[in-house]
Biopython code that builds the backbone (N, CA, C, O; Angstrom):
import numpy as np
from Bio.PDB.StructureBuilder import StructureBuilder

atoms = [
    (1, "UNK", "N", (-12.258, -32.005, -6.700)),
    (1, "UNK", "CA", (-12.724, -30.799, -6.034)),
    (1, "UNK", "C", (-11.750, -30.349, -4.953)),
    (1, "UNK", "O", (-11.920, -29.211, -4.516)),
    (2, "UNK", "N", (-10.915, -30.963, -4.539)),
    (2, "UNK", "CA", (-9.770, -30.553, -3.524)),
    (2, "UNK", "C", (-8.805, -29.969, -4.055)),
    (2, "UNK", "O", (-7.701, -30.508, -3.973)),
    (3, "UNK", "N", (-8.891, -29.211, -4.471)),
    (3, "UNK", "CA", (-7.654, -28.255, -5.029)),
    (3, "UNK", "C", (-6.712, -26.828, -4.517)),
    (3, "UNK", "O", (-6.751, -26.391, -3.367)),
    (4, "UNK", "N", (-6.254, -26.500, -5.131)),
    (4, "UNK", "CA", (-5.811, -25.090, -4.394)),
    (4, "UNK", "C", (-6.693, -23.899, -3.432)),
    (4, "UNK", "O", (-6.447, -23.332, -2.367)),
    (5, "UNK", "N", (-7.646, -23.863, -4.248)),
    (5, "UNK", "CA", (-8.530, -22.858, -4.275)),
    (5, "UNK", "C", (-9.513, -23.362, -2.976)),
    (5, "UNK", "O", (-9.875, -22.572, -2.104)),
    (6, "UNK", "N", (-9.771, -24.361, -2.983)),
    (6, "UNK", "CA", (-10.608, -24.888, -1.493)),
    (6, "UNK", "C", (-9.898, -25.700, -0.723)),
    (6, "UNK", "O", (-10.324, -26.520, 0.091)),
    (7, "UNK", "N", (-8.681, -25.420, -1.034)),
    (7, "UNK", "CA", (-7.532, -25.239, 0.743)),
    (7, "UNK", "C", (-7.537, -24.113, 0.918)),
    (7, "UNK", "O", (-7.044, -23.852, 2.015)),
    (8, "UNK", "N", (-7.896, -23.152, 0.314)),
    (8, "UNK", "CA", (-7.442, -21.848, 0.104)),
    (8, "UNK", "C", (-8.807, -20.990, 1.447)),
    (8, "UNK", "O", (-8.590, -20.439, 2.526)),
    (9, "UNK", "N", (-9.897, -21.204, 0.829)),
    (9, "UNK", "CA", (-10.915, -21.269, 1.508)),
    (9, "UNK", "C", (-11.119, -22.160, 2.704)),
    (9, "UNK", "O", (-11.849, -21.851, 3.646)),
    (10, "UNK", "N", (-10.581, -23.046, 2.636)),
    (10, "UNK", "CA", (-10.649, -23.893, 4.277)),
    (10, "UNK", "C", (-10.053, -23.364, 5.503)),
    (10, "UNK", "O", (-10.463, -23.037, 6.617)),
    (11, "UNK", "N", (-8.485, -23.414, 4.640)),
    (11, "UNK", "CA", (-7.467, -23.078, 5.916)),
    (11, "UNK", "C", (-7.631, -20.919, 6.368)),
    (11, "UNK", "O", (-7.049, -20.347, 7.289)),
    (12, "UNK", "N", (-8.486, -20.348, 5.446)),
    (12, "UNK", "CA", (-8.291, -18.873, 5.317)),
    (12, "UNK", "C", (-6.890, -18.686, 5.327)),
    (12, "UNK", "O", (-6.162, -18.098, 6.127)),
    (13, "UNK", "N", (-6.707, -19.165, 4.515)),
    (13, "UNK", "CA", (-4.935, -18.865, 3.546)),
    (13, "UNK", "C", (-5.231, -17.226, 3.792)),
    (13, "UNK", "O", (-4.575, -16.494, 4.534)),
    (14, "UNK", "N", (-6.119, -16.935, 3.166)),
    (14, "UNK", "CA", (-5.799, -15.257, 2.938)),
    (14, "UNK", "C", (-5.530, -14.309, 3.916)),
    (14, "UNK", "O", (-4.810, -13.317, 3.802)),
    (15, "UNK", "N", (-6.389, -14.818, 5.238)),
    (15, "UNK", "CA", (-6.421, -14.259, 6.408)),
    (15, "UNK", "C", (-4.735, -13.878, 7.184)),
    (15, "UNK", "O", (-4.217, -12.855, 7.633)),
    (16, "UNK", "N", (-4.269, -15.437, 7.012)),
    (16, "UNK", "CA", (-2.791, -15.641, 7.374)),
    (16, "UNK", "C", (-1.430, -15.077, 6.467)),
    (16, "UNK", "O", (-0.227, -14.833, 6.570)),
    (17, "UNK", "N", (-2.310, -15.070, 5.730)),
    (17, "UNK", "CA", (-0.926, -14.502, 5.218)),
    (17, "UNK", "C", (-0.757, -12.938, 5.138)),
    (17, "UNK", "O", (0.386, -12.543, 4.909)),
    (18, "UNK", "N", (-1.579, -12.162, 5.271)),
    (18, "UNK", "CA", (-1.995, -11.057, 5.444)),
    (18, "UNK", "C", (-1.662, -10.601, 7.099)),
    (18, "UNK", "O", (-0.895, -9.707, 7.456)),
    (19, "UNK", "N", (-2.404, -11.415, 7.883)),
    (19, "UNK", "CA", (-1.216, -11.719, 9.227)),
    (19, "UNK", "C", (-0.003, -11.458, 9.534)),
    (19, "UNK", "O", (0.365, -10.681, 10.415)),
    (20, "UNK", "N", (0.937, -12.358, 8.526)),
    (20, "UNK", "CA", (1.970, -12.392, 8.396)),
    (20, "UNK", "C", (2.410, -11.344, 7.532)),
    (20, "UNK", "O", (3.542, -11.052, 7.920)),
    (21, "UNK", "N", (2.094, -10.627, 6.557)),
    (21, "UNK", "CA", (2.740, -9.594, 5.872)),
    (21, "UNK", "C", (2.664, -8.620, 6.943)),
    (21, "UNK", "O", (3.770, -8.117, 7.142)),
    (22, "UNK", "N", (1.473, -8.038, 7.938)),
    (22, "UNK", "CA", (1.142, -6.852, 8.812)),
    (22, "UNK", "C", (2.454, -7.241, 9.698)),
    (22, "UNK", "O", (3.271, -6.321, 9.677)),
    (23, "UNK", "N", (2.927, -8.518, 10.578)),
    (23, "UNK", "CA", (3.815, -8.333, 11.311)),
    (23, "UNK", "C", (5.436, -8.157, 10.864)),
    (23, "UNK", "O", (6.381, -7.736, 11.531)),
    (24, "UNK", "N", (5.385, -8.614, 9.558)),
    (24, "UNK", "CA", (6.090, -8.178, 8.924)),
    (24, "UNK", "C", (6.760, -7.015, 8.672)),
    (24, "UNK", "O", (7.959, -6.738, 8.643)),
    (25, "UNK", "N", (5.400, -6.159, 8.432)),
    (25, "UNK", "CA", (5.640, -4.631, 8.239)),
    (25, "UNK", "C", (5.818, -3.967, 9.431)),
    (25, "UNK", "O", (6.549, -2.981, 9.521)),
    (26, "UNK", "N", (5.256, -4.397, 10.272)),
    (26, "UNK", "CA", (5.493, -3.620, 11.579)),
    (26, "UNK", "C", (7.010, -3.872, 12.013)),
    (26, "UNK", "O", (7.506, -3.074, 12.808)),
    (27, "UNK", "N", (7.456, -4.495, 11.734)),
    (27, "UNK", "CA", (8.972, -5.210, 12.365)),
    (27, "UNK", "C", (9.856, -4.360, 11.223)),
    (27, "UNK", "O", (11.041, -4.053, 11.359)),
    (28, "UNK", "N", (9.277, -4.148, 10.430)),
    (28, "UNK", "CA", (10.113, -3.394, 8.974)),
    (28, "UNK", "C", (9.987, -1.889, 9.265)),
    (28, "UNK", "O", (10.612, -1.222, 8.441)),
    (29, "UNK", "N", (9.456, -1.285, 10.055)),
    (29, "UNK", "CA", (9.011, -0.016, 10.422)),
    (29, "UNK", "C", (10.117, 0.382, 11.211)),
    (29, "UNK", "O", (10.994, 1.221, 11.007)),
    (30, "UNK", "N", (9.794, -0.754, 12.599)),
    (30, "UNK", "CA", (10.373, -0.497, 13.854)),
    (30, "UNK", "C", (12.482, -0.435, 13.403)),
    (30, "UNK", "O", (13.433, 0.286, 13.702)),
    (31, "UNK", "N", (12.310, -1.303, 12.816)),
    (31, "UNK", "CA", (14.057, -1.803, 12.463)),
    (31, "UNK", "C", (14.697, -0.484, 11.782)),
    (31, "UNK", "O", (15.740, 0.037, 12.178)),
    (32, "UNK", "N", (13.751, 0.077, 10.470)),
    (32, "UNK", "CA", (13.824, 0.710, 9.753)),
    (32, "UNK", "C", (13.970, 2.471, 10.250)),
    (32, "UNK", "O", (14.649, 3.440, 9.910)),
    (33, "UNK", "N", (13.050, 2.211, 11.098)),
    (33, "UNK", "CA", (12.861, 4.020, 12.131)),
    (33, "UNK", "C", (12.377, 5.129, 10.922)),
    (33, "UNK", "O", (12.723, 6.306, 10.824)),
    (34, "UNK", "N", (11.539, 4.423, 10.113)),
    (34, "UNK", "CA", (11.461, 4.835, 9.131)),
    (34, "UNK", "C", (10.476, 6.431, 8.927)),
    (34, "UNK", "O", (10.750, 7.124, 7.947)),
    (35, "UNK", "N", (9.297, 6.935, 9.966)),
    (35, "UNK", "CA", (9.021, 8.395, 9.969)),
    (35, "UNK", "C", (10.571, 8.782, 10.884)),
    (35, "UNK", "O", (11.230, 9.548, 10.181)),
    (36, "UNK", "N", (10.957, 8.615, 11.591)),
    (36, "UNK", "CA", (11.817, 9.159, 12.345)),
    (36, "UNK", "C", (13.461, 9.673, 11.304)),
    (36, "UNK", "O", (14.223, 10.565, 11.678)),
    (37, "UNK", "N", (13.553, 9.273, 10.683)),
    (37, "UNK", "CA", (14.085, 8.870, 9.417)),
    (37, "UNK", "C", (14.136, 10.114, 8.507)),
    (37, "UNK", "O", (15.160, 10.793, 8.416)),
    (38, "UNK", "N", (13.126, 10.362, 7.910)),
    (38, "UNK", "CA", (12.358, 10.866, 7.179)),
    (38, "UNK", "C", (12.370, 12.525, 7.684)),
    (38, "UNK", "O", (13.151, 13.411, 7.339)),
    (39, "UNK", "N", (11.507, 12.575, 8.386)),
    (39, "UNK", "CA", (11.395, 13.897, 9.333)),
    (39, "UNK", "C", (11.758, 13.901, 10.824)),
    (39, "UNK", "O", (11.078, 13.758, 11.840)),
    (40, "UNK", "N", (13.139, 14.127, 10.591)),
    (40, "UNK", "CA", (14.069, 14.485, 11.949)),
    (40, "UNK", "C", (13.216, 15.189, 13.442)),
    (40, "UNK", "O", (12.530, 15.933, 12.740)),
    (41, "UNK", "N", (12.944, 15.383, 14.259)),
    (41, "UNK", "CA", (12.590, 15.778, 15.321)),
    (41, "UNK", "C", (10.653, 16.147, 14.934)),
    (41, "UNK", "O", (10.067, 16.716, 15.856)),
    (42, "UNK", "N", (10.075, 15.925, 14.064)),
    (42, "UNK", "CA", (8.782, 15.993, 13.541)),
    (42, "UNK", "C", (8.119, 14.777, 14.102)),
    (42, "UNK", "O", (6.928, 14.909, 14.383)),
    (43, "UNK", "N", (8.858, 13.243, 14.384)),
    (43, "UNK", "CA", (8.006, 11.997, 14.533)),
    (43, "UNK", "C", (8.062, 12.422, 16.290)),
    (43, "UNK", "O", (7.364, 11.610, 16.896)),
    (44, "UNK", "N", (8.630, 13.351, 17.143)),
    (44, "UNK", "CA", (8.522, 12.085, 18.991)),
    (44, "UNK", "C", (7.643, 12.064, 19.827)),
    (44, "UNK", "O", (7.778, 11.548, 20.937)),
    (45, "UNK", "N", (6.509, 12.680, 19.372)),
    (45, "UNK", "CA", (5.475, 11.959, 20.263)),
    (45, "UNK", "C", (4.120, 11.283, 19.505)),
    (45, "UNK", "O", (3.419, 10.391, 19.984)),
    (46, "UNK", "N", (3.997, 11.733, 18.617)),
    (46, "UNK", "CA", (2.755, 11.072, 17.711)),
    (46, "UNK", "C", (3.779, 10.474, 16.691)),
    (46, "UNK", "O", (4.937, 10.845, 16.494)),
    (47, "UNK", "N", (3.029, 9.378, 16.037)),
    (47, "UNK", "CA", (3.607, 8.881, 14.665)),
    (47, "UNK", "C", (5.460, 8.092, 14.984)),
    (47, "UNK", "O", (6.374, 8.439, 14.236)),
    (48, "UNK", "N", (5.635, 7.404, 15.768)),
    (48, "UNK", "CA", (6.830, 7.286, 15.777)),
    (48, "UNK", "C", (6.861, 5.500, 15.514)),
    (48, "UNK", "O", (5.941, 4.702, 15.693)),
    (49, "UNK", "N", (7.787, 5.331, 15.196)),
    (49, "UNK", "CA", (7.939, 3.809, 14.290)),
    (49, "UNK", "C", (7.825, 2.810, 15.174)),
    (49, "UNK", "O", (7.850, 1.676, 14.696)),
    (50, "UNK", "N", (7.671, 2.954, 16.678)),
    (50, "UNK", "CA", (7.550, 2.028, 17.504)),
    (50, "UNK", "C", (6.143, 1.936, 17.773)),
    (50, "UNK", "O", (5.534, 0.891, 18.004)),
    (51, "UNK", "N", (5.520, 3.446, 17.715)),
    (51, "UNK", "CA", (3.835, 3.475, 17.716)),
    (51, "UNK", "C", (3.341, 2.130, 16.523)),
    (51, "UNK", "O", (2.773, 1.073, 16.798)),
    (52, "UNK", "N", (3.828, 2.678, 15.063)),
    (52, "UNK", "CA", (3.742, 2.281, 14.148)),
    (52, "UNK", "C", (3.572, 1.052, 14.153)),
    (52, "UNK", "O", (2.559, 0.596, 13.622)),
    (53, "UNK", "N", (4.864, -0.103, 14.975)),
    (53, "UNK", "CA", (4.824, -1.248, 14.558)),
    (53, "UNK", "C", (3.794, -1.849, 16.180)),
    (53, "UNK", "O", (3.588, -3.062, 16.133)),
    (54, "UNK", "N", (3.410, -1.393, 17.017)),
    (54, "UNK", "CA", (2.130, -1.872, 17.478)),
    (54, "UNK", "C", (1.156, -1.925, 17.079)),
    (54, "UNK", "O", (0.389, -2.886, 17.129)),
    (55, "UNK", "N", (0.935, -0.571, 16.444)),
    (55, "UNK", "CA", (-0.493, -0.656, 15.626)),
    (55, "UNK", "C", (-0.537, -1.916, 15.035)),
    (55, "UNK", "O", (-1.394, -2.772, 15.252)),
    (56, "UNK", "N", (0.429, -2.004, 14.269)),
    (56, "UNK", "CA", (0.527, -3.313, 12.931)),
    (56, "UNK", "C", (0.490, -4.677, 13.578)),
    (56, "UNK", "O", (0.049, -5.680, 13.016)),
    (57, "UNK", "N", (1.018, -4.637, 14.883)),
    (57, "UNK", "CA", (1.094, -6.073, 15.998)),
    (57, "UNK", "C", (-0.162, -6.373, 16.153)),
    (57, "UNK", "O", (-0.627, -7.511, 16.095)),
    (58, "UNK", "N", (-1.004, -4.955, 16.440)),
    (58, "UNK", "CA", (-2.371, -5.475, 17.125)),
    (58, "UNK", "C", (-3.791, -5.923, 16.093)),
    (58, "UNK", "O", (-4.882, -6.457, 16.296)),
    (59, "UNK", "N", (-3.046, -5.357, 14.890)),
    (59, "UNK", "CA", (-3.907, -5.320, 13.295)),
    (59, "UNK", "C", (-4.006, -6.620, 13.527)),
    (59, "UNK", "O", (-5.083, -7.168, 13.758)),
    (60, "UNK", "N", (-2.634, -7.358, 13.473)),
    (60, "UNK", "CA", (-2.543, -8.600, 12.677)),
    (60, "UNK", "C", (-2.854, -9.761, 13.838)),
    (60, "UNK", "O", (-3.090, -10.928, 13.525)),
    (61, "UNK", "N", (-2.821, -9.271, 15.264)),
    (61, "UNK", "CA", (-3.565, -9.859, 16.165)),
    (61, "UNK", "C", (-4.964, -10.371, 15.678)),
    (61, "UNK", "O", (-5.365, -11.531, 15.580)),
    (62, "UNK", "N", (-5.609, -9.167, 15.393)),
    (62, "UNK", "CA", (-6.987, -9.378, 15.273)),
    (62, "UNK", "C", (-7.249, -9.951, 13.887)),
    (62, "UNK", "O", (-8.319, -10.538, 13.727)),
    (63, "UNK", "N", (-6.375, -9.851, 12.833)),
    (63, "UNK", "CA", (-6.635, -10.383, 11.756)),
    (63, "UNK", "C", (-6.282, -12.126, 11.801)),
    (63, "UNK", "O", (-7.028, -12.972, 11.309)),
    (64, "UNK", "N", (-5.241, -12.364, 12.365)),
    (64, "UNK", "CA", (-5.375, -13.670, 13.049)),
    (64, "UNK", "C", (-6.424, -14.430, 13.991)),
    (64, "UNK", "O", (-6.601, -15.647, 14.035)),
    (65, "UNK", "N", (-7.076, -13.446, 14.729)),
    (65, "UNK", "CA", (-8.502, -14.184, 15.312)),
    (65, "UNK", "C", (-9.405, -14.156, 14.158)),
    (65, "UNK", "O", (-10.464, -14.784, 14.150)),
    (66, "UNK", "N", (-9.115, -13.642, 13.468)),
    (66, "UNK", "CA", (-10.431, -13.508, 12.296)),
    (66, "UNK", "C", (-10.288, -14.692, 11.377)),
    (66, "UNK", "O", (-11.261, -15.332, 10.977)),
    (67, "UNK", "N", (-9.151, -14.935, 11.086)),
    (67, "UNK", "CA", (-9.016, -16.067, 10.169)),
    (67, "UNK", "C", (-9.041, -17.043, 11.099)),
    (67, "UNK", "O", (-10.265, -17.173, 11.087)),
    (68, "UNK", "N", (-8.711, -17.768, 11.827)),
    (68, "UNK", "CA", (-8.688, -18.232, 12.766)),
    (68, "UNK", "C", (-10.139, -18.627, 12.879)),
    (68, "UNK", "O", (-10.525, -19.726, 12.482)),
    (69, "UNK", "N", (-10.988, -17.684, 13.450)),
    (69, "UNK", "CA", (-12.453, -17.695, 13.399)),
    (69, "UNK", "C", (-13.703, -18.671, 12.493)),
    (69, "UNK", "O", (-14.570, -19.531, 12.650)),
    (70, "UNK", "N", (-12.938, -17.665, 11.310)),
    (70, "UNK", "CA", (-13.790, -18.221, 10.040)),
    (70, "UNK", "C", (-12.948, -19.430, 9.609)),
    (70, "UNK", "O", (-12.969, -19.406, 8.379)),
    (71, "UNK", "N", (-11.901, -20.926, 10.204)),
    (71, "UNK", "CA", (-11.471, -21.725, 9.763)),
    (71, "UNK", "C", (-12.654, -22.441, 10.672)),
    (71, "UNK", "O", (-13.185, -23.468, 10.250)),
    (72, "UNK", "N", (-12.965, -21.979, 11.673)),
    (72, "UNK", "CA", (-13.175, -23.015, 12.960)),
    (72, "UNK", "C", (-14.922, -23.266, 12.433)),
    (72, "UNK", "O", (-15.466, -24.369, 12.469)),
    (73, "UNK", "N", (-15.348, -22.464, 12.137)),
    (73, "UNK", "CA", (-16.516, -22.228, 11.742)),
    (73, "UNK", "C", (-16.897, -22.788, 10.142)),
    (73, "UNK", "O", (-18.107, -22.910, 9.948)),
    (74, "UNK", "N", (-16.228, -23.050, 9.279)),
    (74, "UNK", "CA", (-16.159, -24.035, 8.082)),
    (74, "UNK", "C", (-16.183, -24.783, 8.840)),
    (74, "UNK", "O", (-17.327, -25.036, 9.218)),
    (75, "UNK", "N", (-15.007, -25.618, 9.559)),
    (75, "UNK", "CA", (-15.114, -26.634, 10.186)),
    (75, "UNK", "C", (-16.205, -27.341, 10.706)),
    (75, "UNK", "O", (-16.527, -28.520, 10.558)),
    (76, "UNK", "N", (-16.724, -26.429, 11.342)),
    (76, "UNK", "CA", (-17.909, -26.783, 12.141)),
    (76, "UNK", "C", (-19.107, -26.970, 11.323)),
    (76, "UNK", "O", (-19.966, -27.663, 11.867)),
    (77, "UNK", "N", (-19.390, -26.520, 10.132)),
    (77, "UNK", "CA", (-20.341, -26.648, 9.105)),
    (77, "UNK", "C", (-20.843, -27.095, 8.165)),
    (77, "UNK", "O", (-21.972, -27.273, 7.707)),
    (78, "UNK", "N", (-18.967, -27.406, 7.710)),
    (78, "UNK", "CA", (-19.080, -28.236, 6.402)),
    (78, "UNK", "C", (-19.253, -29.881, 7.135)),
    (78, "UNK", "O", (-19.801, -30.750, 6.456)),
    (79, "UNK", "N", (-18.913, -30.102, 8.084)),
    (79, "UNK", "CA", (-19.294, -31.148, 8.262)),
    (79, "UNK", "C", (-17.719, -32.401, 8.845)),
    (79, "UNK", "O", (-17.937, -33.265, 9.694)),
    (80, "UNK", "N", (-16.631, -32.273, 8.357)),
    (80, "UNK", "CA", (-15.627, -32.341, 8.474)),
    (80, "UNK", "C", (-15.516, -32.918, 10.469)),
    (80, "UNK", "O", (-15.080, -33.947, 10.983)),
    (81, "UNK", "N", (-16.157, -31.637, 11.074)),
    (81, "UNK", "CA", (-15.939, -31.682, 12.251)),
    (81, "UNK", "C", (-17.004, -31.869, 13.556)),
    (81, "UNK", "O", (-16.973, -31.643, 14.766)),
    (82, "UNK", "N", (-18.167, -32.535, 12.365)),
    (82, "UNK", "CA", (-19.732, -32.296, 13.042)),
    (82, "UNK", "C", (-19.717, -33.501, 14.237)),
    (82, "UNK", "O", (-19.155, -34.596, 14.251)),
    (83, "UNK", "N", (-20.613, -32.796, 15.274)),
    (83, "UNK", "CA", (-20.912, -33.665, 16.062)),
    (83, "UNK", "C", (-21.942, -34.346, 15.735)),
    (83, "UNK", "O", (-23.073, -33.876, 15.612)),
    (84, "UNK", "N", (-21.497, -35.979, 15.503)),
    (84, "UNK", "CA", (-22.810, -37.158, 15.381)),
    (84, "UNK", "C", (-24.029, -36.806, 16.532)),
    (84, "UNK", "O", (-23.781, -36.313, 17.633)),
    (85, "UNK", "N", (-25.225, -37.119, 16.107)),
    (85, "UNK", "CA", (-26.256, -37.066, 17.049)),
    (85, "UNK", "C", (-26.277, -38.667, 17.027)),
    (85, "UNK", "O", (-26.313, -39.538, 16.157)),
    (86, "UNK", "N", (-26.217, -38.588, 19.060)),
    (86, "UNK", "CA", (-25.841, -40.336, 19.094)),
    (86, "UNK", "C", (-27.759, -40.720, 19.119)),
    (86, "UNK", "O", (-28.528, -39.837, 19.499)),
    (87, "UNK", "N", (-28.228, -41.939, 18.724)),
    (87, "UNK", "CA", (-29.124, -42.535, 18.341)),
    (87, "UNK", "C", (-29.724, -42.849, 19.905)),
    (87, "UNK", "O", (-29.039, -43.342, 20.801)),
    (88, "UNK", "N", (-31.354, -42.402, 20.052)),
    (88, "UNK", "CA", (-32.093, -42.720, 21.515)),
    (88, "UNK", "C", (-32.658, -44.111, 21.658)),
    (88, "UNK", "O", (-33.743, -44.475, 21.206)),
    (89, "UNK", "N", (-31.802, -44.846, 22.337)),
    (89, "UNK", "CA", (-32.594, -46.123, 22.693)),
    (89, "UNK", "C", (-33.545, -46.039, 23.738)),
    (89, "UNK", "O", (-33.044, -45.687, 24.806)),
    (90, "UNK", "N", (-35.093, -46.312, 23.765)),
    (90, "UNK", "CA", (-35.494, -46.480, 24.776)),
    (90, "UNK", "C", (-35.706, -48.313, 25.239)),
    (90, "UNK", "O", (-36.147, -48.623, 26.346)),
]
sb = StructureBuilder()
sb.init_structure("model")
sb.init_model(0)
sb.init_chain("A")
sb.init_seg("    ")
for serial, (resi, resn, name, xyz) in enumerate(atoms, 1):
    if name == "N":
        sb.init_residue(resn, " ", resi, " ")
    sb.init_atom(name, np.array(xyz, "f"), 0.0, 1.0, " ", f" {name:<3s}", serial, name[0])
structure = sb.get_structure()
């Protein structure tokens, strides 16, 4: 039963790597100047590739607390990480 698929689900593989593609892209934006690029004097105050790659910083911020989140919380459930109830001597 330990296989790909429930590491996959444990660690929220999906969460992270999705993480990692958003900062990715944002860094691919910014490098790239890519609306600025495109449509010459149209990107400088809305829409400009530095806007762009914050947005994508702060996406993948939060998509990292999210996976993050839902690892800690398996953890805590499946049992893996449970706190023993210590035994009452009187």
């Amino acid at each position: 039963m330990e296989g790909w698929f429930t590491q996959i689900s444990r660690a929220s593989l999906g969460w992270l790597v999705l993480m990692g593609l958003l900062y990715i892209l944002g860094a691919t934006f910014y490098a790239a100047r890519v609306p600025e690029r495109w449509f010459p004097g149209k990107c400088d105050i809305w829409f400009q590739s530095h806007q762009i790659f914050h947005v994508l910083v702060i996406a993948a911020a939060f998509v990292h607390y999210h996976g993050i989140s839902e690892m800690a919380m398996y953890r805590v459930t499946v049992g893996e990480c449970a706190v023993p109830h210590p035994a009452i001597a009187f």
